[in-house]
C-alpha positions as CSV (number, residue, x, y, z in Angstrom):
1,X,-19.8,51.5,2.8
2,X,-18.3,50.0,-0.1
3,X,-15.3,47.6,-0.6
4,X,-12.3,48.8,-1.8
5,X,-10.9,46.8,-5.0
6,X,-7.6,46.0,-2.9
7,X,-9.7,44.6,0.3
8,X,-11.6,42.6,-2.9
9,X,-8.0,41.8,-3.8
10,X,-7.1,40.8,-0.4
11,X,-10.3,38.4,0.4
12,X,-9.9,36.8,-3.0
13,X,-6.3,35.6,-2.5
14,X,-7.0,34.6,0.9
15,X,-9.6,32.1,-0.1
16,X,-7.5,31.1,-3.2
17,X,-4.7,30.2,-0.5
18,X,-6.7,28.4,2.1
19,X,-8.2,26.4,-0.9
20,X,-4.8,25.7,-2.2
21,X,-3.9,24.4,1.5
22,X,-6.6,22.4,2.2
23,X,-6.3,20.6,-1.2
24,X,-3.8,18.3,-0.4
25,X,-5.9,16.8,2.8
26,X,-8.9,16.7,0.4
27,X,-6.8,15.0,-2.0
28,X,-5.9,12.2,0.5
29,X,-9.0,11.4,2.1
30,X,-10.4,10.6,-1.2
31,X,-8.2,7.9,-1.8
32,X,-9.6,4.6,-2.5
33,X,-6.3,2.7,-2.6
34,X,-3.8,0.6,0.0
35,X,-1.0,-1.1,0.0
36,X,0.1,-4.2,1.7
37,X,4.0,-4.4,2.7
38,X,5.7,-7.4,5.3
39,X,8.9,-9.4,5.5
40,X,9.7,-12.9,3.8
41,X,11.7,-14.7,6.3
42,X,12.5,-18.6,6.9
43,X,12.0,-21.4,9.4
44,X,14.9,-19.8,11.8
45,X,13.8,-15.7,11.2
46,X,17.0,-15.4,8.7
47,X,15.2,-12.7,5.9
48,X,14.9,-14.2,2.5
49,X,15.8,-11.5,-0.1
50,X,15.2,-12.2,-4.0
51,X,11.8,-14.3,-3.0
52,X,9.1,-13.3,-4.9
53,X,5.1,-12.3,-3.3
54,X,2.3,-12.6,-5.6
55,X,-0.6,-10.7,-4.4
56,X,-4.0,-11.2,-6.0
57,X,-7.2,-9.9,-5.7
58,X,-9.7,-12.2,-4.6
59,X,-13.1,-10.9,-6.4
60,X,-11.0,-9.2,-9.5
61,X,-8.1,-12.0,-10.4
62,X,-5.7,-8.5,-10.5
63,X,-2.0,-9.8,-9.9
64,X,0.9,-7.6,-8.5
65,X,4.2,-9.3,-8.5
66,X,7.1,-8.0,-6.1
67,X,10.3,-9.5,-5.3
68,X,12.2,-8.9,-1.7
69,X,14.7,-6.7,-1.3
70,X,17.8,-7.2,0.5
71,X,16.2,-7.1,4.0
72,X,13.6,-9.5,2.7
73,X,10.8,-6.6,2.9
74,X,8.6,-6.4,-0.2
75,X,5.9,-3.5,-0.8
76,X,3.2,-3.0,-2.9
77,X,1.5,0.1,-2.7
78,X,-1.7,1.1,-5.0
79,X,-3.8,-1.6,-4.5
80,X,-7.7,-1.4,-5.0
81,X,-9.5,-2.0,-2.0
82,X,-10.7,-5.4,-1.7
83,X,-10.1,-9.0,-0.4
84,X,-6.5,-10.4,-1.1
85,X,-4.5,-13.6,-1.0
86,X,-0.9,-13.1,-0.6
87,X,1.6,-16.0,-1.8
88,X,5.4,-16.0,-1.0
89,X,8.0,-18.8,-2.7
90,X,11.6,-19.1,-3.5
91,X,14.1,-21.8,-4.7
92,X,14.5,-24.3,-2.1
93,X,11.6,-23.5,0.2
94,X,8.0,-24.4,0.5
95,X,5.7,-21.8,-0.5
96,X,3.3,-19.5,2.2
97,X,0.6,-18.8,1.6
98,X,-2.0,-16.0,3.4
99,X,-5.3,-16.0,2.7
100,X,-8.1,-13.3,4.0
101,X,-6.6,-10.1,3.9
102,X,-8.8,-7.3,3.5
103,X,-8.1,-3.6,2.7
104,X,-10.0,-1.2,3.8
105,X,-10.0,3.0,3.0
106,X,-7.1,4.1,5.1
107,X,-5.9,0.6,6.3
108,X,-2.8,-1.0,5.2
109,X,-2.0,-4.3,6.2
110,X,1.5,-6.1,6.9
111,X,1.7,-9.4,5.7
112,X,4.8,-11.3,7.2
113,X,5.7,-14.8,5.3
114,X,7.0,-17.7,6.7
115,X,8.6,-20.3,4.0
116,X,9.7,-23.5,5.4
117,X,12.3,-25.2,4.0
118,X,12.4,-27.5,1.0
119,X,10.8,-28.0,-2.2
């Protein structure tokens, strides 16, 4: 028996749309990237926005800057995987400082600050 060119047809785009829909979830589990996110807050919980979070990389030096938002959360997404030290500071408060956080593939961490106050 002998395929048809429209059951060739039909085969072909099948297989063109399951590899078109599996893509994406290759796509993702081939990242190689994190991000680490939390809340900057003060002595009494109030949320500090405008305080800036420098995250560095311990093995590489890389910096990534970020400053609070309005609800004192900061992100930073798109960061290698690797050891990291996260510092927090403002005007007028004592600076935090977290050391030993490690991302893994598939593992984003949440780094909440404390910053006490005074300079």
């Amino acid at each position: 028996m002998r395929a048809t060119p429209f059951f060739v047809k039909g085969v072909v785009s099948a297989a063109v749309l399951i590899a078109l829909t599996l893509c994406p979830a290759m796509l993702e589990a081939q990242t190689t990237a994190a991000s680490i996110q939390g809340t900057v807050s003060d002595d009494t919980g109030a949320v500090l926005p405008g305080a800036t979070v420098n995250i560095k990389a311990v093995e590489t030096g890389l910096t990534r800057t970020v400053v609070t938002d309005h609800e004192g959360r900061y992100f930073a997404p798109q960061l290698p995987l690797g050891e990291y030290e996260v510092h927090g500071e403002l005007a007028g408060f004592r600076a935090a400082v977290r050391r030993g956080i490690v991302l893994t593939l598939n593992r984003d961490a949440i780094v909440d600050l404390t910053l006490g106050v005074g300079g």
